[in-house]
N, C-alpha and C positions, 0 to 999 in steps of 0.2 A: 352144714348147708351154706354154700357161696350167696353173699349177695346179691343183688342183680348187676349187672356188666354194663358199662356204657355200650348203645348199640354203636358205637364211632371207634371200639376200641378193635383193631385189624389185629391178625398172623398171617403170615405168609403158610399156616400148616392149612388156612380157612379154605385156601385155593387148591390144595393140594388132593385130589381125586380119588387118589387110591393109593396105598404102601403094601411093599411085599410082604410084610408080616408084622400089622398095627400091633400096639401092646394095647391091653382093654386099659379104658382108664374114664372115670366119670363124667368129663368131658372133654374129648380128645380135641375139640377147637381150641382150647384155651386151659389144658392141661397146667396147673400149679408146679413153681420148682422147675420150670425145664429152660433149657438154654435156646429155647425160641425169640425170634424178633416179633416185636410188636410195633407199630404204628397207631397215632391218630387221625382217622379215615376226613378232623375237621379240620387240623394244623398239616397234615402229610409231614408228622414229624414225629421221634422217640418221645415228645413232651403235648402234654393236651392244651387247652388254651389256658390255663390255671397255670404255665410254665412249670409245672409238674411232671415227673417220669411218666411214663404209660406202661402197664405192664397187665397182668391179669387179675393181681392180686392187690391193685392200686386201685385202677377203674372201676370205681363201683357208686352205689349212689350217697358215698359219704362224699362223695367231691361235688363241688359246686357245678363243676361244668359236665358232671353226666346226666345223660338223655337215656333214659332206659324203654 
């Protein structure tokens, strides 16, 4: 069971509409392990305001600066 996600933490796959042929996966917004970009939707940067990575597997509510 994944944590809860900072609601600030972005993918560019979140925009993404529709793929020719999705692979299933638990939750394909924020799918673990993949070579996706992430941003912070509060800094617009690779790092949250805790000057920390952002990732999927980062963002959760053990950080100080997530808003879930």
């Amino acid at each position: 069971m994944n944590p809860t996600r900072c609601r600030h933490l972005r993918s560019k796959q979140m925009y993404v509409t529709a793929q020719a042929d999705p692979a299933p996966a638990e939750d394909p917004e924020f799918a673990s392990g993949s070579a996706r970009h992430y941003w912070c939707n509060r800094t617009l940067t690779e790092a949250g305001p805790d000057d920390r990575p952002v990732h999927a597997d980062l963002c959760g509510e053990f950080r100080s600066c997530c808003e879930a």
